[in-house]
ZATORDREN-516684 format. One record per atom (N, C-alpha, C): x, z, y; residue number from 0; atom name; residue in one letter. Coordinates in pm, 1 decimal, always signed. Layout:
BEGIN
- X  Z  Y  NUM  CA  A
...
***
This chain:
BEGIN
- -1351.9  +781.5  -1328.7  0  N  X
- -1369.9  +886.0  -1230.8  0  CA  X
- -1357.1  +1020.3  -1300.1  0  C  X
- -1325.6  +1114.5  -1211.4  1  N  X
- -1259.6  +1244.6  -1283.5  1  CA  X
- -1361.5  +1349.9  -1191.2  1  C  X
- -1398.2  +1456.5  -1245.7  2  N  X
- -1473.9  +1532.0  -1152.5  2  CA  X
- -1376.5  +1665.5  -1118.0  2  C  X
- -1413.0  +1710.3  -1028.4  3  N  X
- -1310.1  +1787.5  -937.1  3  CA  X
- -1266.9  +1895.5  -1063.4  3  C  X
- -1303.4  +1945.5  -1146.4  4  N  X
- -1251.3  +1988.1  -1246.0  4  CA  X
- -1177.8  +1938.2  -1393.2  4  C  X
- -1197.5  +1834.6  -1356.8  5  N  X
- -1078.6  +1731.7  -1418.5  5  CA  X
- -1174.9  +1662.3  -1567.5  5  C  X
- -1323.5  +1681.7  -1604.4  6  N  X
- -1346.0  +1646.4  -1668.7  6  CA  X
- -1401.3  +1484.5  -1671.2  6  C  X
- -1354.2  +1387.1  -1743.3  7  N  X
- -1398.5  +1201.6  -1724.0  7  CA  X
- -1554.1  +1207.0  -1707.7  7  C  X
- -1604.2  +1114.4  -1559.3  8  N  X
- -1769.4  +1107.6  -1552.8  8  CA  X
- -1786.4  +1001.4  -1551.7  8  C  X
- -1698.6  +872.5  -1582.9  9  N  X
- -1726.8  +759.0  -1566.9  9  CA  X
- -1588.1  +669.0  -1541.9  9  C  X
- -1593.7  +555.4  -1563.1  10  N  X
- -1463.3  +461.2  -1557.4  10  CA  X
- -1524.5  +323.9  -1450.5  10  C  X
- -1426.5  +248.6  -1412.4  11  N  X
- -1442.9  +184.1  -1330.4  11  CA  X
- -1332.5  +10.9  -1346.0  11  C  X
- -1408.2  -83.3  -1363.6  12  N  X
- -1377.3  -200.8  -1402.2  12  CA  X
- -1347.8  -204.3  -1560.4  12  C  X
- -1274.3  -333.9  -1617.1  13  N  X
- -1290.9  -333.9  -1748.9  13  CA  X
- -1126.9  -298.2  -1765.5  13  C  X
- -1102.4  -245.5  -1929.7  14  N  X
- -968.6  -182.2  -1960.2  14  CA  X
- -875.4  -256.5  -1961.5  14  C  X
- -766.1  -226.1  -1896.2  15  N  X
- -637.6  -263.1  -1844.2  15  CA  X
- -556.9  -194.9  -1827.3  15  C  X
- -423.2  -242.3  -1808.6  16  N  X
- -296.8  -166.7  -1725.1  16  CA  X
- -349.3  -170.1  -1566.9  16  C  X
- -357.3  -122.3  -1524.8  17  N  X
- -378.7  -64.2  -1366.1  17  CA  X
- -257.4  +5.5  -1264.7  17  C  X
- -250.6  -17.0  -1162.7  18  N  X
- -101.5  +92.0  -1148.3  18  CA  X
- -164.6  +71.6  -967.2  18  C  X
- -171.9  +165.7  -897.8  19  N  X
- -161.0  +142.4  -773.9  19  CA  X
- -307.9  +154.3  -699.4  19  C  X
- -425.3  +246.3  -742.4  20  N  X
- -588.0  +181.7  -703.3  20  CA  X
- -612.9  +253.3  -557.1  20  C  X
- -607.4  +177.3  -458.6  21  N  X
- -711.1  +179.5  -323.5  21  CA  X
- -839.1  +182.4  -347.5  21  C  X
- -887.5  +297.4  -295.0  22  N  X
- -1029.7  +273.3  -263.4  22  CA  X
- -1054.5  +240.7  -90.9  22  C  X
- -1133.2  +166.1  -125.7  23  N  X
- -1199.0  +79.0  +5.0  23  CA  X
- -1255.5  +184.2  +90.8  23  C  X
- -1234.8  +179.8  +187.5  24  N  X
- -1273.7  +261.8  +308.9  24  CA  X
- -1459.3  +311.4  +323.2  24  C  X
- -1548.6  +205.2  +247.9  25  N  X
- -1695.5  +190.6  +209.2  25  CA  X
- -1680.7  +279.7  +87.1  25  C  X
- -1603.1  +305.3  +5.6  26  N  X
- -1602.0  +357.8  -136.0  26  CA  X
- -1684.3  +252.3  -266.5  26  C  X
- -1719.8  +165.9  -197.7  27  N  X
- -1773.8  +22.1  -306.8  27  CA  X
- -1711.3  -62.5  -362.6  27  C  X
- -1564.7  -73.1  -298.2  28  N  X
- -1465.6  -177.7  -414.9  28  CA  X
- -1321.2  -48.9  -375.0  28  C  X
- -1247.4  -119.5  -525.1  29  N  X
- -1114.5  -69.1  -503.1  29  CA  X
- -1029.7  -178.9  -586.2  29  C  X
- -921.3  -183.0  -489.2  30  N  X
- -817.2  -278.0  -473.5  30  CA  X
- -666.9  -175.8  -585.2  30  C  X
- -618.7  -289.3  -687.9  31  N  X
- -538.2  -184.8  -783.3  31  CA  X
- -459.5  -332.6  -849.5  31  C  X
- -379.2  -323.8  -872.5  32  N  X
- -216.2  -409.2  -904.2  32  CA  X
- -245.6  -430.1  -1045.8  32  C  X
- -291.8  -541.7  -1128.3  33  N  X
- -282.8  -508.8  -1258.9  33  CA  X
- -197.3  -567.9  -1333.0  33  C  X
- -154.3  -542.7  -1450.3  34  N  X
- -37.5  -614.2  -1525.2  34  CA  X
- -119.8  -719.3  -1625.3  34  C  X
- -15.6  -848.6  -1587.3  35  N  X
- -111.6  -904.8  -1715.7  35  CA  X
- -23.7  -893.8  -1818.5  35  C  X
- -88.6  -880.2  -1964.5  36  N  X
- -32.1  -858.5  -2048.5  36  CA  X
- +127.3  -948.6  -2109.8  36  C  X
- +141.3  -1108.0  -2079.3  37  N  X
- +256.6  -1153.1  -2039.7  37  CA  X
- +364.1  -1135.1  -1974.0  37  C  X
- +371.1  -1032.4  -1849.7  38  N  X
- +446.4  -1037.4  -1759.4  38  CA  X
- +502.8  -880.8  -1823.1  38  C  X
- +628.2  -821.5  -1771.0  39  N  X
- +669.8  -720.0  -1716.4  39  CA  X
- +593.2  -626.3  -1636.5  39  C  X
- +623.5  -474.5  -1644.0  40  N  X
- +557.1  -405.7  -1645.7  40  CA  X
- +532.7  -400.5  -1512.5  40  C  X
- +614.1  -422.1  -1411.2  41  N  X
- +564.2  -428.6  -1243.5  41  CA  X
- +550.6  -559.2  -1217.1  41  C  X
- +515.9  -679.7  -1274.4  42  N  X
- +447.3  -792.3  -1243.1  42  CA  X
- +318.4  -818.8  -1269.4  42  C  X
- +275.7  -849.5  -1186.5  43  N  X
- +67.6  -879.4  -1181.1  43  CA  X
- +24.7  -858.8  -1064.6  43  C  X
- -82.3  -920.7  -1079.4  44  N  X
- -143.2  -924.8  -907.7  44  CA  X
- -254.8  -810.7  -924.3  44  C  X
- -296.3  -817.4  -757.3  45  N  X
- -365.2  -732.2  -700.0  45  CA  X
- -521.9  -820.1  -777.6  45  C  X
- -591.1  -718.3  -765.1  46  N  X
- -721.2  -703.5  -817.7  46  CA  X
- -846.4  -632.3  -714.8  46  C  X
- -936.7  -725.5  -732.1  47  N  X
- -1035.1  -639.0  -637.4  47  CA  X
- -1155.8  -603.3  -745.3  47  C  X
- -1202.3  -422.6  -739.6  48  N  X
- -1286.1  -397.4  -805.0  48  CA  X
- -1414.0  -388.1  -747.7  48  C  X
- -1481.6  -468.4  -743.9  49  N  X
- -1658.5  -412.7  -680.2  49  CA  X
- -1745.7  -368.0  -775.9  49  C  X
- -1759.0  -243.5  -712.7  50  N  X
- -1799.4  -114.8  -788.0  50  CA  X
- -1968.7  -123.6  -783.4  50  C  X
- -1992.2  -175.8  -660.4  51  N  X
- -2154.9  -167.0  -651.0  51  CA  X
- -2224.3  -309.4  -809.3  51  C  X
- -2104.8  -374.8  -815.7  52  N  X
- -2105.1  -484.4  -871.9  52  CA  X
- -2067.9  -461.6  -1054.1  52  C  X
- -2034.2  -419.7  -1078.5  53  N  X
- -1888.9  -390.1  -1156.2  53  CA  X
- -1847.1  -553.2  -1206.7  53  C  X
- -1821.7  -630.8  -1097.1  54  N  X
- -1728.7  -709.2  -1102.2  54  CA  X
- -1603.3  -723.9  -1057.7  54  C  X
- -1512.2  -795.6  -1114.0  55  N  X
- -1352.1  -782.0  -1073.2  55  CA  X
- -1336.4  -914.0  -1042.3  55  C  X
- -1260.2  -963.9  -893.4  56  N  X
- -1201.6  -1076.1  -869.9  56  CA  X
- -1038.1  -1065.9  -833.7  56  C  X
- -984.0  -1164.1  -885.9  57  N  X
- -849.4  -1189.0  -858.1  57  CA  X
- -834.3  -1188.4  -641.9  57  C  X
- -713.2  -1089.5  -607.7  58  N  X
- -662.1  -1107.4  -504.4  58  CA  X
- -581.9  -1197.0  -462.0  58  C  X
- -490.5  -1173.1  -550.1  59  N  X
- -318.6  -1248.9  -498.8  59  CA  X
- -335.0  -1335.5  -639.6  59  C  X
- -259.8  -1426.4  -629.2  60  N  X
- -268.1  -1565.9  -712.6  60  CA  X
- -81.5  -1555.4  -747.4  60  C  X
- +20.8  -1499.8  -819.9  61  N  X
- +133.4  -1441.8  -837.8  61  CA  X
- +170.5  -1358.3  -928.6  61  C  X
- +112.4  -1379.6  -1045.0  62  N  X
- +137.1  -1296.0  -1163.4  62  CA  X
- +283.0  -1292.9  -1206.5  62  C  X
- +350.4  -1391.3  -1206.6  63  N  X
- +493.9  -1380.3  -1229.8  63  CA  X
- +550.1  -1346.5  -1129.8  63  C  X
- +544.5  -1296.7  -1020.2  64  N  X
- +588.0  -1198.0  -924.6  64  CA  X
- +514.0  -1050.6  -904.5  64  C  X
- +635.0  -1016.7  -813.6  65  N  X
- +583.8  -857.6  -809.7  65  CA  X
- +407.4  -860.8  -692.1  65  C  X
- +342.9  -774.8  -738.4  66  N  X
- +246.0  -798.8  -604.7  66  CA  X
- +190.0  -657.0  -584.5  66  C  X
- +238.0  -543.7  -570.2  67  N  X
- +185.4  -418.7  -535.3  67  CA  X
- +172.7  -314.4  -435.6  67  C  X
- +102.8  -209.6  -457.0  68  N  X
- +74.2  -126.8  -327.6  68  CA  X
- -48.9  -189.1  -268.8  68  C  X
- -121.1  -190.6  -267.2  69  N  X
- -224.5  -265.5  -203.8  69  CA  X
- -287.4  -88.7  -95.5  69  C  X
- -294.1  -177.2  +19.9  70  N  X
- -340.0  -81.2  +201.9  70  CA  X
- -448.2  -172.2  +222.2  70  C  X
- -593.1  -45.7  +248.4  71  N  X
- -680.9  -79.4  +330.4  71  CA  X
- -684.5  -82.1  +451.6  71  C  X
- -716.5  -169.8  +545.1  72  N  X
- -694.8  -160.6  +652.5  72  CA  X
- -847.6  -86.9  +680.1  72  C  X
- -841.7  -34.1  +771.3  73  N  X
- -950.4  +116.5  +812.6  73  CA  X
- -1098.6  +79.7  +823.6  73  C  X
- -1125.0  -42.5  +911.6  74  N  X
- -1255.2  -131.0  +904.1  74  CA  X
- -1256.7  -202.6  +782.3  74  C  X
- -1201.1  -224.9  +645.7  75  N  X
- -1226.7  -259.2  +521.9  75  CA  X
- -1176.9  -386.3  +575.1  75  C  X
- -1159.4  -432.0  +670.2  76  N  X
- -1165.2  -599.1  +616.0  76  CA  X
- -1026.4  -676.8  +597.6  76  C  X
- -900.7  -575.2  +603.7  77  N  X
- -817.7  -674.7  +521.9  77  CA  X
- -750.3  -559.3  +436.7  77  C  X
- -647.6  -600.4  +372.2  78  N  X
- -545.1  -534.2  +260.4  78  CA  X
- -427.2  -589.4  +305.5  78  C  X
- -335.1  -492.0  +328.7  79  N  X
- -196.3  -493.6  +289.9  79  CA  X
- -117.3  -477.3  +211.4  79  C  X
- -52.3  -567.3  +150.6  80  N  X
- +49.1  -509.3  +19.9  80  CA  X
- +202.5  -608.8  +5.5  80  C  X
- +241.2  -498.8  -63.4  81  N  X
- +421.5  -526.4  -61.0  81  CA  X
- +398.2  -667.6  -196.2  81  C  X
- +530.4  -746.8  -158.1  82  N  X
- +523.0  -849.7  -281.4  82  CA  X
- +678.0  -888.9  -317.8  82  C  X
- +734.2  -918.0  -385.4  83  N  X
- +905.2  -976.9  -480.4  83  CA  X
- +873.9  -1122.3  -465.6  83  C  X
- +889.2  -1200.7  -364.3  84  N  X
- +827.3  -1342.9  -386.8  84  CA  X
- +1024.9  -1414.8  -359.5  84  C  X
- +1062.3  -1463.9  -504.6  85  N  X
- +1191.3  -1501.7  -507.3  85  CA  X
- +1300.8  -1393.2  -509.0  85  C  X
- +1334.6  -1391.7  -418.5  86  N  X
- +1470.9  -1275.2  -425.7  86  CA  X
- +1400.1  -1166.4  -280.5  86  C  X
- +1321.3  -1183.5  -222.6  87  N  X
- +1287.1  -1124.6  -83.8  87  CA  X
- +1174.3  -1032.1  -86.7  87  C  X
- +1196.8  -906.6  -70.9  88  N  X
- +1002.4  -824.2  -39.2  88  CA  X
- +975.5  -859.4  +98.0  88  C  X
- +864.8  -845.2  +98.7  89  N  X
- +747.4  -889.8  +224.9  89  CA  X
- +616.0  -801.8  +242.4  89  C  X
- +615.7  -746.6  +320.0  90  N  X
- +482.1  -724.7  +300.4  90  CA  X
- +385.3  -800.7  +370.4  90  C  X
- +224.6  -841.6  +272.3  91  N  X
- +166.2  -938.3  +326.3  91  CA  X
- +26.8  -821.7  +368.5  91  C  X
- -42.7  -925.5  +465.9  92  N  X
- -181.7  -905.5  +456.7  92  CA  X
- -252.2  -1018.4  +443.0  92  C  X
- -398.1  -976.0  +426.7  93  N  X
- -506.8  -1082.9  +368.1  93  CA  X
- -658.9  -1008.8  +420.8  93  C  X
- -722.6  -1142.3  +420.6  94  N  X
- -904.2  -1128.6  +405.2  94  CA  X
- -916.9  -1005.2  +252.0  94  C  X
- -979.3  -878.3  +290.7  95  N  X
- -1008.4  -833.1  +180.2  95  CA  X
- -1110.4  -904.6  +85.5  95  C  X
- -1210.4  -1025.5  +161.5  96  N  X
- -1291.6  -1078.2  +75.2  96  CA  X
- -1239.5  -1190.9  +25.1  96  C  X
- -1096.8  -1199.7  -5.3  97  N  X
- -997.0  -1333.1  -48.0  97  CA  X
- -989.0  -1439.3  +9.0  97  C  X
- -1109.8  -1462.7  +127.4  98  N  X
- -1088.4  -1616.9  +206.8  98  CA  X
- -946.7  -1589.8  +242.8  98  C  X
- -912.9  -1729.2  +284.3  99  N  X
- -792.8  -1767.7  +346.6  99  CA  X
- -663.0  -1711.0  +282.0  99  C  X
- -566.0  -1725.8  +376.0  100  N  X
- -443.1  -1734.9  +280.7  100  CA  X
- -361.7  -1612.1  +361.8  100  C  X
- -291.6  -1581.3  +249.6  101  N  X
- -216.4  -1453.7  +287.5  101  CA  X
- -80.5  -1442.7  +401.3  101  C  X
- -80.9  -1354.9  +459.4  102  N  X
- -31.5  -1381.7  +583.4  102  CA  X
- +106.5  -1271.0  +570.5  102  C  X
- +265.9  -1353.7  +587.7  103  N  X
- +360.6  -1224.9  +566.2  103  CA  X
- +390.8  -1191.0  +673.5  103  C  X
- +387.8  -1042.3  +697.6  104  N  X
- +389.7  -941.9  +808.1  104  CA  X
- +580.0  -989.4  +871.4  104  C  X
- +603.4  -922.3  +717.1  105  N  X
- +789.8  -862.5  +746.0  105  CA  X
- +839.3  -897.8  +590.8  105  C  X
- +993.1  -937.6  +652.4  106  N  X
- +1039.7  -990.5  +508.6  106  CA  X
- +1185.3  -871.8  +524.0  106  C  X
- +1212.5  -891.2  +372.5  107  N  X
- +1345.2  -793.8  +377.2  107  CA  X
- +1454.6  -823.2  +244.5  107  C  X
- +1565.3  -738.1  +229.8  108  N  X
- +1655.8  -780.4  +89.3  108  CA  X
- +1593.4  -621.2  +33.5  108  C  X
- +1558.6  -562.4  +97.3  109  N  X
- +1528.8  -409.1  +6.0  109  CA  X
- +1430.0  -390.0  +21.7  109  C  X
- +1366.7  -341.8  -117.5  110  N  X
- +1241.0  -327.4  -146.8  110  CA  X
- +1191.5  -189.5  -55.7  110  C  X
- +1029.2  -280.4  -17.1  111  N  X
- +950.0  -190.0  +96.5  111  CA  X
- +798.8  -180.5  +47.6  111  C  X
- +727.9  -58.5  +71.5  112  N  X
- +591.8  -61.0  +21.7  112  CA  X
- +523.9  -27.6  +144.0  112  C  X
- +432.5  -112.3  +131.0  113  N  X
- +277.3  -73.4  +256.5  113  CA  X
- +220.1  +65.1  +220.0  113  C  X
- +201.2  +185.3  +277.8  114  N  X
- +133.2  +304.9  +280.6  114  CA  X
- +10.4  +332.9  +353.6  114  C  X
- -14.6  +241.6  +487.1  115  N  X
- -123.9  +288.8  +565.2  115  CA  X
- -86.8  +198.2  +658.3  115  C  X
- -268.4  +206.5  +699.8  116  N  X
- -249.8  +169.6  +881.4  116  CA  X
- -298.2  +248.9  +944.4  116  C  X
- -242.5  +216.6  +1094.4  117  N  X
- -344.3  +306.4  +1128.8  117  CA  X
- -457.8  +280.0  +1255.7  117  C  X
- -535.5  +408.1  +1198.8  118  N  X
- -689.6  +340.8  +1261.7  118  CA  X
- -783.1  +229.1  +1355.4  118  C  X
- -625.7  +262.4  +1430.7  119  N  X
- -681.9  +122.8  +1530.8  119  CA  X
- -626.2  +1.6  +1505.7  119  C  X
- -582.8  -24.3  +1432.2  120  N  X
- -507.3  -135.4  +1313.7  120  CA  X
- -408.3  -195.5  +1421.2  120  C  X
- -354.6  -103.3  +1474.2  121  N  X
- -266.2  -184.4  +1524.9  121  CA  X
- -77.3  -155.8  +1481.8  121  C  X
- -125.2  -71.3  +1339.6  122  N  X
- -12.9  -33.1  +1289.0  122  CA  X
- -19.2  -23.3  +1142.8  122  C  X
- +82.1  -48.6  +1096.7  123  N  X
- +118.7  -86.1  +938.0  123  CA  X
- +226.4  -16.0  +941.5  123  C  X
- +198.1  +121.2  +827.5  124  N  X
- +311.2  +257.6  +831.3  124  CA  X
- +354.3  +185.0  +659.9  124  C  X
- +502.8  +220.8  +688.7  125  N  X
- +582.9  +159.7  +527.3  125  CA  X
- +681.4  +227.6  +499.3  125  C  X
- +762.1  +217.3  +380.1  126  N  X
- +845.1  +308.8  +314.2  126  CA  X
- +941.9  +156.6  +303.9  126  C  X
- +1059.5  +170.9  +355.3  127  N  X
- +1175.7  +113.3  +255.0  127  CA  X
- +1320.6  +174.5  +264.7  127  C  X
- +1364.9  +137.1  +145.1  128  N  X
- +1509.8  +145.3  +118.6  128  CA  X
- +1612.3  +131.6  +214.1  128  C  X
- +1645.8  +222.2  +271.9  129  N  X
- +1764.1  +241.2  +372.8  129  CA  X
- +1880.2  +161.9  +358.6  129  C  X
- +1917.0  +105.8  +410.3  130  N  X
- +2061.3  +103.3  +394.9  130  CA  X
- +2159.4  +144.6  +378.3  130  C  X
- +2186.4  +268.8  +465.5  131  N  X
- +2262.3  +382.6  +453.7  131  CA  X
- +2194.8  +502.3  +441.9  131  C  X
- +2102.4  +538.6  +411.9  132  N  X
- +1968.2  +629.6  +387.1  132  CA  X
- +1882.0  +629.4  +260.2  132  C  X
- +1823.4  +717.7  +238.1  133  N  X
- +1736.6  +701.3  +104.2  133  CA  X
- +1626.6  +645.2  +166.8  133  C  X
- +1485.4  +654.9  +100.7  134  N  X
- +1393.6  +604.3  +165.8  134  CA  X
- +1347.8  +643.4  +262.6  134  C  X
- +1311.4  +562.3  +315.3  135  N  X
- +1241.3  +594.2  +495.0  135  CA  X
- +1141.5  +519.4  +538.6  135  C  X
- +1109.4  +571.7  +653.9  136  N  X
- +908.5  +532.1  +688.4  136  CA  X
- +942.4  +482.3  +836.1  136  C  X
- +859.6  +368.8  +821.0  137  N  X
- +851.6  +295.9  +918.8  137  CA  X
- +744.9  +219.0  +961.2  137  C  X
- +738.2  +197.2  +1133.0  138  N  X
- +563.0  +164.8  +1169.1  138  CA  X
- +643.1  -0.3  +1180.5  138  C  X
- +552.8  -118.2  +1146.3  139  N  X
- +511.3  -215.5  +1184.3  139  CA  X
- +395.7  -242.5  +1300.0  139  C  X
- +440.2  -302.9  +1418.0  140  N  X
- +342.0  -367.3  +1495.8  140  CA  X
- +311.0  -467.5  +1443.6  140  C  X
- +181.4  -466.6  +1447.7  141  N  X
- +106.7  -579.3  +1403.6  141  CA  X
- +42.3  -660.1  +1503.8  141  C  X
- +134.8  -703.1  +1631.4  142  N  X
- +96.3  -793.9  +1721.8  142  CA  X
- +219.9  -756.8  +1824.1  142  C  X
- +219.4  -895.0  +1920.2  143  N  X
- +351.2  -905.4  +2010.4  143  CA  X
- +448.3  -929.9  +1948.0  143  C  X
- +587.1  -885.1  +1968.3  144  N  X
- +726.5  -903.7  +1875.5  144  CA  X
- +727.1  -858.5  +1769.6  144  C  X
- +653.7  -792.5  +1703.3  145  N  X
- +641.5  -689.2  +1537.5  145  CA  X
- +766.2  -663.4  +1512.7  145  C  X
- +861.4  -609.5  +1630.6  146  N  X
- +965.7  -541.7  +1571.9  146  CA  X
- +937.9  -412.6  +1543.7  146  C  X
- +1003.8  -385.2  +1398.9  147  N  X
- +976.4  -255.0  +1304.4  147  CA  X
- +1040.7  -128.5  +1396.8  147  C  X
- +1008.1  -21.0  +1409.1  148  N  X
- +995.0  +89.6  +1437.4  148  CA  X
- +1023.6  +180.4  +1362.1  148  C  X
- +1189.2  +214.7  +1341.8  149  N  X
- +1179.4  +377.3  +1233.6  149  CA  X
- +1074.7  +503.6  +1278.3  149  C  X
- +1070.5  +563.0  +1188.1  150  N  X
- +960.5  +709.8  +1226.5  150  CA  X
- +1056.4  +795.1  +1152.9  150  C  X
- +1085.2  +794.1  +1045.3  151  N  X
- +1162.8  +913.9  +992.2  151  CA  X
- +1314.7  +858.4  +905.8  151  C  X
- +1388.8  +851.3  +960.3  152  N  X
- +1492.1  +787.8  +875.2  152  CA  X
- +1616.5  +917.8  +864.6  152  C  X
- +1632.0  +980.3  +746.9  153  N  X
- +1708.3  +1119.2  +686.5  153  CA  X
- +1810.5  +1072.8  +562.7  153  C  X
- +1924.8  +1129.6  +552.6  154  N  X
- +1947.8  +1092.5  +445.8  154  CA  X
- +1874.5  +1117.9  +285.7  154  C  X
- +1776.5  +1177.3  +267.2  155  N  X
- +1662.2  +1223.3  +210.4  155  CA  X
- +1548.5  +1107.9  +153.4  155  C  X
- +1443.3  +1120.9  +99.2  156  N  X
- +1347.8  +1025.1  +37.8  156  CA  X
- +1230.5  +1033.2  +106.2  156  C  X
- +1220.8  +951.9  +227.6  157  N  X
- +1077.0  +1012.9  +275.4  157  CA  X
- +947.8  +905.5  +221.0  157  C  X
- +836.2  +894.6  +185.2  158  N  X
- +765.9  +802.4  +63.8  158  CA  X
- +657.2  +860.5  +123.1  158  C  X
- +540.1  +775.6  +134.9  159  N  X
- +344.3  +744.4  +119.2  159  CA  X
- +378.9  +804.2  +240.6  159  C  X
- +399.7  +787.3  +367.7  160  N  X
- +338.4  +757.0  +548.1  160  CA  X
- +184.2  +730.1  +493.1  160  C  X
- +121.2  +868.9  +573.8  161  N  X
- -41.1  +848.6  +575.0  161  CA  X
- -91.5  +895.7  +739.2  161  C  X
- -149.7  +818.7  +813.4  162  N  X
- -197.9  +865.0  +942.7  162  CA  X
- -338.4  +878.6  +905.5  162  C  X
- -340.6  +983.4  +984.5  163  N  X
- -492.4  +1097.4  +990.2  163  CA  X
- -594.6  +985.9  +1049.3  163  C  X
- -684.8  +1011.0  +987.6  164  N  X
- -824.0  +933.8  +1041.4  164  CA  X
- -828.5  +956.7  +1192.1  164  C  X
- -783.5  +1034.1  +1256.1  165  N  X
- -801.7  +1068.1  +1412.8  165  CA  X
- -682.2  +987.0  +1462.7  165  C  X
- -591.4  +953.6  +1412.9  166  N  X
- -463.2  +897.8  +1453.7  166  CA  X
- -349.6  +962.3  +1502.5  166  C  X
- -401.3  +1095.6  +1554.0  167  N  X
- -323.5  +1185.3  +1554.1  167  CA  X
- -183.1  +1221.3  +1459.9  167  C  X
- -168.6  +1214.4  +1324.7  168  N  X
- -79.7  +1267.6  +1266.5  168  CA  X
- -37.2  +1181.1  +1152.5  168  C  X
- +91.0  +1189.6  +1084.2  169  N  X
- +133.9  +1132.7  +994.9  169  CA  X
- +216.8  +1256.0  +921.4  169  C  X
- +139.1  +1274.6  +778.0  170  N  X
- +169.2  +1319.0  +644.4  170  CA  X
- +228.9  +1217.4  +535.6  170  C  X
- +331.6  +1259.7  +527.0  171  N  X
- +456.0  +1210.8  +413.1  171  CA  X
- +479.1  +1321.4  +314.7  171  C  X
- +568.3  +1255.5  +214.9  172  N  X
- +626.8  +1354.1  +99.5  172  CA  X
- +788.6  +1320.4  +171.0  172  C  X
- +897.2  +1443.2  +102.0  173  N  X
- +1027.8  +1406.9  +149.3  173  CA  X
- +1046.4  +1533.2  +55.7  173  C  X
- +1210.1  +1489.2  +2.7  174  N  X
- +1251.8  +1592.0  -70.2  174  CA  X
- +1382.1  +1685.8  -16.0  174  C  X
- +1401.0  +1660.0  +118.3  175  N  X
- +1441.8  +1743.0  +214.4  175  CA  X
- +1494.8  +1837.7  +167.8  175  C  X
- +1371.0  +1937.0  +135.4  176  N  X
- +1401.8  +2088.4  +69.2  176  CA  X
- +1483.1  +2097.0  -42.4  176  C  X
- +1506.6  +1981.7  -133.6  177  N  X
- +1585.2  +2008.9  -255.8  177  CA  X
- +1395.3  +1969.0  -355.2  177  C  X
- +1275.3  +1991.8  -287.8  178  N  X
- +1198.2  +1916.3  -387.7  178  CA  X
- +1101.2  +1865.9  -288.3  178  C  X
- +983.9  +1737.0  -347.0  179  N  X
- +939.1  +1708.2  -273.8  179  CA  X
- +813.4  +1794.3  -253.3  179  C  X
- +765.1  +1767.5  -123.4  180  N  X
- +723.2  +1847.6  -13.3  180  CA  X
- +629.7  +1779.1  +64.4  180  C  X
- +500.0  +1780.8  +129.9  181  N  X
- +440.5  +1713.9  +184.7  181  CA  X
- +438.4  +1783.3  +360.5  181  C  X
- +463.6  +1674.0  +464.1  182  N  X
- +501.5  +1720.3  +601.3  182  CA  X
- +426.3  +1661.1  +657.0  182  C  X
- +412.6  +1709.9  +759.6  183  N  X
- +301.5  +1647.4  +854.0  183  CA  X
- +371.3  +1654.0  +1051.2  183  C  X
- +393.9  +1501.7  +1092.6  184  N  X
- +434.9  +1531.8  +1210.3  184  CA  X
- +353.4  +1431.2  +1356.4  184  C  X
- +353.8  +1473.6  +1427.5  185  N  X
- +265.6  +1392.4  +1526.7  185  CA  X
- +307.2  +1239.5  +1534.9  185  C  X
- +174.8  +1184.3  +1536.7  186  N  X
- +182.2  +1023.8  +1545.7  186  CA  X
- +63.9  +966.7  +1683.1  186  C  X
- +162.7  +824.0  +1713.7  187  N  X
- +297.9  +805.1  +1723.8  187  CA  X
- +396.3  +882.3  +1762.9  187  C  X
- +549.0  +918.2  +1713.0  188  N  X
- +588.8  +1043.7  +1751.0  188  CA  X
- +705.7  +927.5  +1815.2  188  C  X
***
């Protein structure tokens, strides 16, 4: 932990490569991608940190695959995250308390990352690789047909879709301007 003036007040789980840390909507665990020391540098699974605890349990069971980005869903009780399982990304969700088995949302050939849901969980906001576009943000329904929904698709990089705790709005980065830039436009728009 860093205090608003940037000086270290404390650390959190035991030392590792880390890449990716969610904090839990409670602020008592945080969910973070770790590398195990065997694998490549973006292979390792998700990790759950309980902070009230300072214990760490394994999430995803996939160390020789990709397993990152890990999304709280708003009531804490599941996680979303992007995964490389074979040649295909997916993004999955799961029990944040690891019961049961992980559930894939959306599958794809170009890599896509989970950014948010939103509040009323009835949406899963994501970033992937365009086809004919740089990156772009897109809502997942998460019930009925779950056909994907562009929100911002530019020839440009639009990356991290975050909807406002009110649900009202969605803040992205995009480098539009020639650099990146953080925007904010009404959601669902």
């Amino acid at each position: 932990w860093i205090d608003r003036r940037g000086n270290p007040i404390g650390t959190v789980g035991p030392i590792a490569s880390y890449r990716g840390p969610a904090l839990a909507p409670d602020e008592k665990r945080l969910a973070v991608k770790r590398r195990e020391a065997q694998t490549n540098l973006d292979y390792g699974d998700t990790w759950i940190i309980d902070m009230t605890r300072d214990a760490t349990s394994r999430f995803t069971f996939n160390s020789a695959e990709l397993n990152t980005s890990p999304v709280w869903s708003r009531d804490g009780a599941r996680i979303a995250f992007a995964a490389l399982r074979g040649a295909k990304w997916g993004l999955y969700a799961k029990a944040s308390n690891g019961a049961g088995s992980e559930e894939r949302l959306i599958e794809s050939q170009t890599a896509m990352i989970a950014t948010s849901w939103s509040p009323d969980g009835r949406y899963l906001v994501y970033s992937i690789v365009g086809e004919k576009t740089a990156t772009d943000i897109w809502l997942l329904p998460l019930s009925g047909d779950r056909k994907p929904i562009p929100v911002v698709m530019t020839p440009f990089n639009e990356n991290r879709g975050e909807v406002s705790p009110d649900g009202k709005w969605l803040a992205y980065d995009s480098n539009e301007s020639g650099q990146t830039q953080v925007y904010v436009r009404p959601f669902p728009s």
